[in-house]
C-alpha positions in Angstrom: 98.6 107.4 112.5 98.8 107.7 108.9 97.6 111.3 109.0 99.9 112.0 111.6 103.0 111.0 109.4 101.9 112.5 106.0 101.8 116.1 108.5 105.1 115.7 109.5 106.0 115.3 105.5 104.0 117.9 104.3 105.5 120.2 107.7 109.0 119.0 106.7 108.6 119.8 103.1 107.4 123.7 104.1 109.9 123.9 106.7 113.4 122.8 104.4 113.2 125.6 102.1 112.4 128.4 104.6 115.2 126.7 106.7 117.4 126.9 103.8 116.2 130.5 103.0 116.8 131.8 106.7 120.6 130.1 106.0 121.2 132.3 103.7 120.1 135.7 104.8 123.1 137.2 104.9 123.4 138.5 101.1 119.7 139.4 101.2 120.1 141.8 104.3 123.2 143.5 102.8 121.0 143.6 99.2 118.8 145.6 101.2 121.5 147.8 102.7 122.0 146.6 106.0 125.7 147.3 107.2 127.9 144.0 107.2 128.0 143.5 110.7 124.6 143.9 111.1 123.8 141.5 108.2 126.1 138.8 109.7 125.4 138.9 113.0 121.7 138.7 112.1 122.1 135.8 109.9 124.0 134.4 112.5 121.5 134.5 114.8 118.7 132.9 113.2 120.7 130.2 111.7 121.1 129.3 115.2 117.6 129.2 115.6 116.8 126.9 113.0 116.9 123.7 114.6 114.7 125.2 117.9 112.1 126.4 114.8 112.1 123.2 113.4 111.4 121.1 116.8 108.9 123.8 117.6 107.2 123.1 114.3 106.9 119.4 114.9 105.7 119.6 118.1 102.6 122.1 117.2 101.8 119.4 114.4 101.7 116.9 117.1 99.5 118.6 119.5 97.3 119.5 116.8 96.9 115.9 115.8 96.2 115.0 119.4 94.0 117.8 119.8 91.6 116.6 117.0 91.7 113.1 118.1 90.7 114.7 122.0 92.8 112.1 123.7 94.8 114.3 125.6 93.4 117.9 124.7 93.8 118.7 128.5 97.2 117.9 129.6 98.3 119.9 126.4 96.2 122.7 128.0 98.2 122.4 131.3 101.5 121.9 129.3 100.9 125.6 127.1 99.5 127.4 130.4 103.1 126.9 132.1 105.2 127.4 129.2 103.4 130.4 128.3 103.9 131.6 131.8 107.7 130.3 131.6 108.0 133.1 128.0 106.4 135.8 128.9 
Protein backbone atom coordinates (compact mmCIF):
# COMPACT_ATOMS: atom_id res chain seq x y z
CA UNK A 1 0.00 0.00 0.00
CA UNK A 2 2.93 2.14 0.53
CA UNK A 3 3.68 2.21 -3.14
CA UNK A 4 0.29 2.92 -3.87
CA UNK A 5 0.33 6.23 -1.79
CA UNK A 6 3.86 7.56 -2.71
CA UNK A 7 2.07 7.37 -6.62
CA UNK A 8 -0.58 9.30 -5.80
CA UNK A 9 2.12 11.95 -4.34
CA UNK A 10 4.37 11.79 -6.92
CA UNK A 11 0.89 11.92 -9.56
CA UNK A 12 -0.26 14.89 -7.41
CA UNK A 13 2.93 16.68 -7.48
CA UNK A 14 3.08 16.44 -11.66
CA UNK A 15 -0.50 17.14 -11.81
CA UNK A 16 -0.67 20.80 -9.56
CA UNK A 17 1.54 22.63 -11.75
CA UNK A 18 0.14 21.59 -15.12
CA UNK A 19 -3.29 22.20 -13.33
CA UNK A 20 -2.09 25.50 -12.44
CA UNK A 21 -0.56 26.12 -15.85
CA UNK A 22 -3.93 25.05 -17.80
CA UNK A 23 -5.50 27.90 -15.19
CA UNK A 24 -3.81 30.32 -16.69
CA UNK A 25 -3.93 29.91 -20.37
CA UNK A 26 -5.63 32.66 -21.13
CA UNK A 27 -2.56 35.31 -21.44
CA UNK A 28 -0.50 32.48 -23.16
CA UNK A 29 -3.12 32.05 -26.02
CA UNK A 30 -3.52 35.79 -26.61
CA UNK A 31 0.69 35.88 -26.42
CA UNK A 32 0.37 33.73 -29.24
CA UNK A 33 -2.21 35.81 -31.11
CA UNK A 34 -5.33 34.13 -30.57
CA UNK A 35 -8.32 36.68 -30.67
CA UNK A 36 -9.73 37.38 -27.10
CA UNK A 37 -12.70 35.47 -27.30
CA UNK A 38 -11.14 32.72 -28.52
CA UNK A 39 -8.48 32.87 -25.84
CA UNK A 40 -11.13 33.04 -23.14
CA UNK A 41 -13.51 30.84 -24.04
CA UNK A 42 -10.61 28.28 -24.49
CA UNK A 43 -9.21 28.84 -21.16
CA UNK A 44 -12.54 28.61 -19.96
CA UNK A 45 -13.07 25.43 -21.10
CA UNK A 46 -10.20 23.55 -19.89
CA UNK A 47 -10.28 25.14 -16.54
CA UNK A 48 -13.47 23.27 -16.37
CA UNK A 49 -11.77 20.26 -17.16
CA UNK A 50 -9.40 20.30 -14.52
CA UNK A 51 -11.00 18.52 -11.90
CA UNK A 52 -12.35 15.55 -14.51
CA UNK A 53 -8.28 15.40 -15.60
CA UNK A 54 -7.30 15.17 -12.21
CA UNK A 55 -9.89 12.23 -11.11
CA UNK A 56 -8.91 10.65 -14.44
CA UNK A 57 -5.34 10.81 -13.43
CA UNK A 58 -5.84 9.07 -10.09
CA UNK A 59 -7.83 6.57 -11.26
CA UNK A 60 -5.18 5.28 -14.15
CA UNK A 61 -2.62 5.28 -11.05
CA UNK A 62 -4.90 3.00 -9.35
CA UNK A 63 -5.58 0.53 -12.03
CA UNK A 64 -2.01 0.43 -12.73
CA UNK A 65 -1.21 -0.44 -9.22
CA UNK A 66 -3.82 -3.09 -9.29
CA UNK A 67 -2.75 -4.23 -12.48
CA UNK A 68 0.82 -5.04 -11.23
CA UNK A 69 -0.39 -6.62 -8.16
CA UNK A 70 -2.95 -9.04 -10.79
CA UNK A 71 -5.69 -8.98 -8.22
CA UNK A 72 -8.29 -7.67 -10.31
CA UNK A 73 -6.53 -7.21 -13.87
CA UNK A 74 -9.86 -8.64 -15.31
CA UNK A 75 -12.68 -6.79 -14.09
CA UNK A 76 -10.49 -3.56 -15.01
CA UNK A 77 -10.51 -5.21 -18.45
CA UNK A 78 -14.36 -5.45 -18.49
CA UNK A 79 -14.57 -1.95 -16.84
CA UNK A 80 -12.20 -0.17 -19.99
CA UNK A 81 -14.00 -2.37 -22.71
CA UNK A 82 -17.46 -0.50 -21.85
CA UNK A 83 -16.18 2.78 -21.26
CA UNK A 84 -14.32 2.73 -24.23
CA UNK A 85 -17.34 1.66 -26.08
CA UNK A 86 -19.44 4.46 -23.97
CA UNK A 87 -16.42 7.35 -25.73
CA UNK A 88 -16.16 6.46 -28.85
Amino acid sequence: MYILQRAFVVADIVLFPVAISMAVLRTRFQALGQSLQLSHDSAKILSCLIPGWIGLYLFETMKKYLQARRSCARDIRYVESLTHQRHC
